[in-house]
Residue, then its C-alpha position, 0 to 999 in steps of 0.5 A: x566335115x568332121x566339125x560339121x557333123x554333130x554340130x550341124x543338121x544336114x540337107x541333101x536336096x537332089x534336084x532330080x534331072x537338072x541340067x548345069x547350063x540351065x541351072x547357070x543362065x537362070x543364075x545369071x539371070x536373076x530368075x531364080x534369086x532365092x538359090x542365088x543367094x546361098x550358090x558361092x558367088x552367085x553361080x553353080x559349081x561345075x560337076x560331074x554326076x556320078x550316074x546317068x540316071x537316078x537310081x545309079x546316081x543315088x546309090x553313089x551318093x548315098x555311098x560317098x561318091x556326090x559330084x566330082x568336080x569338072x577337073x582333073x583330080x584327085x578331089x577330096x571328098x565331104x564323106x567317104x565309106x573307110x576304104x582302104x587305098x581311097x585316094x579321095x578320103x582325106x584329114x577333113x573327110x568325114x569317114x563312116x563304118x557302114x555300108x552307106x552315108x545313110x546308116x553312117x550317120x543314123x549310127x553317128x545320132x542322126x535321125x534319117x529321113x528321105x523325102x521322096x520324088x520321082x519313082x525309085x523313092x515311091x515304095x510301089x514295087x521293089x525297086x522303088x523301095x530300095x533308096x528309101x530303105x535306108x532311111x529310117x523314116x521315109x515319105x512319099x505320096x503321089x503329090x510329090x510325084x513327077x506328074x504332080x504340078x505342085x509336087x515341091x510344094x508338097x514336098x517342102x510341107x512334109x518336110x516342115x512337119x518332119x522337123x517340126x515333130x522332132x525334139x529340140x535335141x536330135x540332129x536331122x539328115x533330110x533328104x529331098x529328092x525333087x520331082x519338078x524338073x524330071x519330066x512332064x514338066x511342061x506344065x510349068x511354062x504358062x501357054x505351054x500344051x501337053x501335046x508340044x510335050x517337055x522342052x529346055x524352056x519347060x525344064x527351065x520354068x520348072x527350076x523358077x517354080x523350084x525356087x519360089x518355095x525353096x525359101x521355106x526349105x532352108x527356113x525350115x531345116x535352119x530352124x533349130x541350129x546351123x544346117x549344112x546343105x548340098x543342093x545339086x543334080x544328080x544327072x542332067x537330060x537331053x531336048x534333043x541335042x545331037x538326037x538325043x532325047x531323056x537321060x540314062x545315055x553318055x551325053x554332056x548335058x547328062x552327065x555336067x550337073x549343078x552343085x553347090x554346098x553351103x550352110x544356112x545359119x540358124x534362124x534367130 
């Protein structure tokens, strides 16, 4: 990582509430091409979230702590807050002075902009402006929201206007945190009622509708140098495995995330 930054723009796109064996049957399916094209031999990596639901979760990122890896470790880690004793900083870890990777990299020329989904990101109390604060510019709007049927395309818009105001010259770190997959996401299955409610198919149309607008995305923030991405969930939920329904509880399927990293060339 210590090549990458400040050569490279950088994306994190948090695939809010996507479950791993999901993400992986679509993969193998060919039902969500657009990703499969860029996940290291056409799969998700096997992770474990750093939290069970989103605020938690994100606060660890944002502190160097992504995805550990589904293994007995140690695991070293991409980037990492300098800690004296950390067992998972190591010589290609990218290490930063302050409290958090956000300001790490505003200090380090980076210009730092959060595109907000699900409501710890909406700015509407306190606590949902707390993750957003970090940014220098953040954005969100009820059509990015969980509630929104069109939430990504919203997103991904915002995010093509971002980059397109910036100067040539100044390195971008994007964050996206998508809406699509948390519920309701009913709406995204064709034939599916509000009144049969969210289900692992309804969850899996919603990743299909993630992935056909992903491509203006990585056009987007490959449009002016090589961007290095991490796309991954920051937790996985529950349909009823077990009686368990929703996520913020210590399950398997919330706790194994999908998690890829991968840079996009710049477009020519």
């Amino acid at each position: 990582m210590n090549e990458i930054v400040g050569s490279h723009d950088l994306l994190l796109l948090t695939l809010d509430t996507l479950r791993h064996d999901v993400a992986q049957e679509l993969a193998a399916d060919g039902r969500i091409p657009h990703l499969a094209r860029y996940l290291p031999g056409g799969r998700w990596e096997r992770r474990h979230a750093p939290g069970s639901f989103t605020y938690a979760s994100h606060q660890a990122m944002f502190a160097g702590f992504l995805p550990t890896p589904a293994a007995p470790g140690p695991h070293p880690r991409l980037f990492a807050a300098r800690f004296a004793g950390s067992e998972t900083t190591a010589p290609g870890t990218w290490v930063f002075d302050t409290p958090d990777l956000v300001s790490g990299l505003a200090a380090a020329g980076y210009r730092t902009v959060c595109i907000g989904g699900v409501g710890f990101f909406n700015r509407q109390a306190a606590l949902g402006s707390v993750l957003p604060g970090l940014f220098q510019e953040s954005h969100w709007e009820p059509e990015f929201g969980v509630a929104s049927p069109t939430s990504f395309e919203a997103q991904v818009a915002r995010a093509e206007e971002v980059v397109a105001a910036l100067p040539a010259r100044q390195r971008l770190f994007l964050f996206v945190n998508v809406a699509a997959l948390h519920q309701p996401n009913w709406f995204h299955l064709p034939g599916a009622t509000r009144e049969a409610g969210d289900s692992r198919a309804t969850h899996a149309a919603a990743l299909e509708y993630v992935d056909r607008h992903i491509g203006r995305l990585f056009a987007a923030v490959s449009s002016r140098r090589p961007c290095f991405a991490i796309v991954c969930s920051d937790h996985g939920t529950t349909y009823g495995e077990d009686g368990y329904t929703g996520h913020r509880l210590g399950h398997e399927s919330v706790w194994t995330v999908p998690y890829a990293q991968f840079t996009i060339e710049a477009a020519r």
